[in-house]
C-alpha positions in Angstrom: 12.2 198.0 -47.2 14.9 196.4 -45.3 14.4 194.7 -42.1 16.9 194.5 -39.0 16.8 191.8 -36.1 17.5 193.2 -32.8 19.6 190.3 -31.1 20.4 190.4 -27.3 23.6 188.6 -26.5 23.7 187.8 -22.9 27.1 187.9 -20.9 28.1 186.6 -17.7 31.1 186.0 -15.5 32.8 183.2 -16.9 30.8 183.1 -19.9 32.4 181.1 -22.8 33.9 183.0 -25.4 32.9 180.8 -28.2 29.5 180.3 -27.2 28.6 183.7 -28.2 31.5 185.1 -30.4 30.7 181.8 -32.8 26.7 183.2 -32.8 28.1 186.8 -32.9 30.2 186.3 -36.0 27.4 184.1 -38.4 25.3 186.7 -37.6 27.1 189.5 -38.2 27.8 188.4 -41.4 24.1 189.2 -42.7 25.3 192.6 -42.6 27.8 192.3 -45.7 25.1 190.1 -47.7 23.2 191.6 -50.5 19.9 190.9 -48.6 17.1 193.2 -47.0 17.5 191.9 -43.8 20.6 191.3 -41.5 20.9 190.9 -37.7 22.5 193.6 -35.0 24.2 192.0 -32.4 24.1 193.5 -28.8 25.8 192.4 -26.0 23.7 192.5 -22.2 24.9 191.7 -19.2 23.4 191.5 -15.4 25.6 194.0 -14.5 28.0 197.1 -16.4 30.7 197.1 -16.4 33.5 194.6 -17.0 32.3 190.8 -17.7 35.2 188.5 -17.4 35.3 185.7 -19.4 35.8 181.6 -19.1 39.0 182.0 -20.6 40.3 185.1 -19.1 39.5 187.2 -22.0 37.1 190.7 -20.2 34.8 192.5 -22.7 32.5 195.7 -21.5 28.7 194.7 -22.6 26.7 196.9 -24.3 23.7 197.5 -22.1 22.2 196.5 -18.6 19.7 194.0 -18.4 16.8 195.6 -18.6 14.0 194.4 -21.1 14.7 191.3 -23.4 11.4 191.2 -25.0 12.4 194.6 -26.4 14.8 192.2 -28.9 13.9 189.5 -31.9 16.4 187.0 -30.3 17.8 185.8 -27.5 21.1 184.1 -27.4 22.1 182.7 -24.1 25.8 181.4 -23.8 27.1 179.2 -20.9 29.9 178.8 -19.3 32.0 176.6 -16.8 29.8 178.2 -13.7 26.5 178.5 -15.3 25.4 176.9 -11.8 26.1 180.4 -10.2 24.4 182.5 -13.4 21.1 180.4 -12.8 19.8 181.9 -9.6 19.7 185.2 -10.9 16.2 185.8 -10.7 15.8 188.8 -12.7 18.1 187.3 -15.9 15.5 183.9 -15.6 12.4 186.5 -15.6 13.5 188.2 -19.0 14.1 185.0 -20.4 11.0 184.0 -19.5 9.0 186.9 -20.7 11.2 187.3 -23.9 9.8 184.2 -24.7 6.5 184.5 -23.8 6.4 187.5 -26.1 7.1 184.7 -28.7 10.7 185.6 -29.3 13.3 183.5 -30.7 15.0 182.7 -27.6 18.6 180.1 -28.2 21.1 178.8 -26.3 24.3 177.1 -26.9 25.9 174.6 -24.4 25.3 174.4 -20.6 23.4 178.2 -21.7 20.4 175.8 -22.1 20.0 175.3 -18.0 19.4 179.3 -18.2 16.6 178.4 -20.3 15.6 175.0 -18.7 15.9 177.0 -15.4 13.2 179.9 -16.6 11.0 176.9 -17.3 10.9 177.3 -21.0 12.2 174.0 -21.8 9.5 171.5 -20.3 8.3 169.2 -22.5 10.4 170.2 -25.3 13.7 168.5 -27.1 17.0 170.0 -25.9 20.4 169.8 -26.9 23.6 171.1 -24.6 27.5 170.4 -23.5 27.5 166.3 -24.1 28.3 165.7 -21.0 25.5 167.8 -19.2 22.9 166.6 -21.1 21.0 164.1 -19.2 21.0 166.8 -16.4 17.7 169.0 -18.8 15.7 165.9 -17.6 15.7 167.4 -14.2 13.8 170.5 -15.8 11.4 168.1 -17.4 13.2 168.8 -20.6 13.7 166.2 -23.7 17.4 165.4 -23.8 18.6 164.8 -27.8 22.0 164.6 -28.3 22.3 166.4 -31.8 24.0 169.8 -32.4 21.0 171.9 -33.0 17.6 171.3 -31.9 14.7 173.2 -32.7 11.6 173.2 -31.1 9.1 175.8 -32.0 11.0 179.5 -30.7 13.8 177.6 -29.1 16.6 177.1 -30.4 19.4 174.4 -28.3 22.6 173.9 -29.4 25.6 171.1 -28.2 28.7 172.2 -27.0 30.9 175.1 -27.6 31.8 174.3 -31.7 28.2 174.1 -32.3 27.6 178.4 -31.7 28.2 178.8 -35.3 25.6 176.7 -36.0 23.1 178.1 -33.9 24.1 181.6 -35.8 23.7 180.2 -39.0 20.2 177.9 -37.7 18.7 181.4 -36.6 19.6 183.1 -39.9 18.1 179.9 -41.4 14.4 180.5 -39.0 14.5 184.2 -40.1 16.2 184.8 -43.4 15.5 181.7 -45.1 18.2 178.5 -46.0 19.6 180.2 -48.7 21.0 183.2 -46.4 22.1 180.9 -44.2 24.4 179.2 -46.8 25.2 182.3 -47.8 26.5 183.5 -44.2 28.3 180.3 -43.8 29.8 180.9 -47.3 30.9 184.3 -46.0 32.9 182.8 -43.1 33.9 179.7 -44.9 31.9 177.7 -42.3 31.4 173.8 -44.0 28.0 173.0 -42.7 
């Protein structure tokens, strides 16, 4: 019987392409692996309708924020004005509860202050942009500089270059090392 992972890809104004298209595109490559189980990528914004990017590129999300726990993971980008994406209350409650309904729930870069913010990162070891990272203290989080950190069903990762890694460390928590190697083989990724 195969299994699927429903992944929820959240998008913002001034998201950072990499920080989800380097997630988006490990993960995607479960799909052309000879395994039972592969991931479906979705992308959810705040609001339809056109999300423009960091970088100027605009991509049209998939579906409206509505219920995150409804997914098997959480991947939260950042972005140059994550500031701004932080006091959306509603985007910091489905964080919250995705994770509370004990899914895997990742960010990569400054994404992490969307988590820290939710209050899902107190007490825990935390990774984001290098030169943000002292700021997760504020949140009562444990800075580590490292590209990926893992601490139970949250997954951190450094700056933008590190989003493949947090695609391939999720195939890793769900699929097993071997997949991931096998993903990383697929798009010629040296780990």
């Amino acid at each position: 019987m195969s299994k699927t992972y429903n992944v929820a890809v959240i998008v913002f104004p001034d998201v950072e392409e990499l920080d989800f298209a380097g997630v988006w595109e490990a993960l995607a490559a479960t799909q052309h692996m000879a395994k039972e189980e592969s991931f479906r990528n979705r992308t959810v914004s705040v609001d339809l309708g056109p999300v423009k990017c960091a970088h100027g590129l605009t991509i049209l999300a998939d579906e409206k924020l509505t219920d995150l726990a409804k997914y098997d993971v959480i991947v939260v980008p950042g972005g140059p004005r994550v500031q701004r994406t932080i006091k959306n209350q509603h985007l910091l409650d489905e964080v919250k509860k995705a994770y509370e309904s004990e899914k895997l729930v990742c960010s990569v870069c400054t994404g992490a202050f969307i988590l820290a913010k939710a209050g899902i990162l107190q007490g825990k070891k935390a990774t984001t942009y290098h030169a943000n990272l002292e700021g997760l203290s504020k949140y009562r989080a444990v800075p580590v500089r490292r590209r990926v950190v893992v601490e139970g069903k949250v997954v951190t990762g450094a700056g933008v270059s590190a989003s493949i890694d947090v695609g391939l460390k999720i195939i890793e928590i769900l699929m097993g090392q071997e997949a991931a190697k096998q993903a990383a083989e697929l798009i010629e990724y040296q780990r």
